[in-house]
C-alpha positions in Angstrom: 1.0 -17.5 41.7 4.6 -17.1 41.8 4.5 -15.0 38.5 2.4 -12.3 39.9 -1.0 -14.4 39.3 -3.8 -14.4 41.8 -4.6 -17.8 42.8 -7.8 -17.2 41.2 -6.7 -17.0 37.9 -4.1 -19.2 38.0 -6.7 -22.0 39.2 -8.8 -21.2 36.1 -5.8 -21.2 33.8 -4.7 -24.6 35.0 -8.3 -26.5 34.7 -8.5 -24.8 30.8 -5.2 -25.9 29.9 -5.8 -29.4 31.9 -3.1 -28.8 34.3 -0.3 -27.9 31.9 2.1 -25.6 33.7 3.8 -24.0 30.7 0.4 -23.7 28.7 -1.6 -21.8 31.7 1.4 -19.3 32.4 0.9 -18.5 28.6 -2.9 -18.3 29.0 -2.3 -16.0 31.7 -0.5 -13.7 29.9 -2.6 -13.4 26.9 -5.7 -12.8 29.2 -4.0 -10.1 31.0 -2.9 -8.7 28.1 -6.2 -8.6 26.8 -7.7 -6.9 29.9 -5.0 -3.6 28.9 -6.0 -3.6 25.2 -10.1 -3.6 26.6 -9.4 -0.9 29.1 -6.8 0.7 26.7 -9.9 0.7 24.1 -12.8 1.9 26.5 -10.3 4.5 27.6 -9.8 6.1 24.2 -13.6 5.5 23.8 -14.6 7.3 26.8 -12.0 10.2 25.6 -13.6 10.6 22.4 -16.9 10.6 23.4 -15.9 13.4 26.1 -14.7 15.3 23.1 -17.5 15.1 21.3 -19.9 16.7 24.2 -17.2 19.3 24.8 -17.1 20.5 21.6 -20.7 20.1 20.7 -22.9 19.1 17.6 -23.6 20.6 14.0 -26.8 23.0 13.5 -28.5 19.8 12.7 -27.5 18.2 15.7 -25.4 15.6 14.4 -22.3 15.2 16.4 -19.1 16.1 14.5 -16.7 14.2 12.3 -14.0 13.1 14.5 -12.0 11.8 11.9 -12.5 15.1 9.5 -11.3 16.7 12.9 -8.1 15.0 13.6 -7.1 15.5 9.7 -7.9 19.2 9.8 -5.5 18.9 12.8 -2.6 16.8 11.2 -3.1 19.8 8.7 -1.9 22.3 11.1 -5.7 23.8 12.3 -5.7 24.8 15.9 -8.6 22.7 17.0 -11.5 25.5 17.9 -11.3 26.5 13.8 -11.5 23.2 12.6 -14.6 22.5 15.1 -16.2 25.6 13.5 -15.4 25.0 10.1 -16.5 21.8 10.2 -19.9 22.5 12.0 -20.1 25.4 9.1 -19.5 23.0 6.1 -21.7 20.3 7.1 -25.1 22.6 7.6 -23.8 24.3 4.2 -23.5 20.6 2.4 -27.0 19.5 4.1 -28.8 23.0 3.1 -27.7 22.5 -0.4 -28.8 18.8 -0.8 -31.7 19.1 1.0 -32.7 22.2 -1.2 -31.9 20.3 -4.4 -29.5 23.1 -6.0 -26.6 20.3 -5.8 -22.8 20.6 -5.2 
């Protein structure tokens, strides 16, 4: 507790690492170090996915390439373009493979 641990966890750290001091400090650490990377993670999820409903989905209601997005980006496209080019070249690629008349 004297490192910032509640009594809780430092209870639990020291029955899983059978009373070793040194060993349950450490354990300590790594769990609450993996609590940031799982919020860090749902965080960035939740982001994306609030993206994805703010920009919308493709005429076939597939939602849009996030990845294709962020490169068209790193390219130098403002964001609203690349949203609208992608949406644009994905119903073209699935009208023309879906019609059979190929690439």
């Amino acid at each position: 507790m004297g490192m910032g641990f509640s009594s809780k966890l430092a209870t639990r750290a020291l029955r899983f690492c059978n009373s070793d001091v040194g060993q349950a400090a450490d354990w300590c650490v790594q769990q609450r170090a993996a609590r940031v990377a799982r919020r860090d993670r749902d965080a960035a999820s939740a982001a994306k996915r609030r993206l994805q409903l703010k920009l919308g989905r493709t005429l076939e209601g597939k939602w849009l390439d996030m990845e294709a997005l962020g490169q068209l980006e790193q390219l130098g496209f403002e964001q609203p373009l690349a949203c609208e080019a992608l949406k644009c070249v994905l119903s073209a690629l699935l009208t023309r493979v879906t019609s059979g008349t190929g690439f």
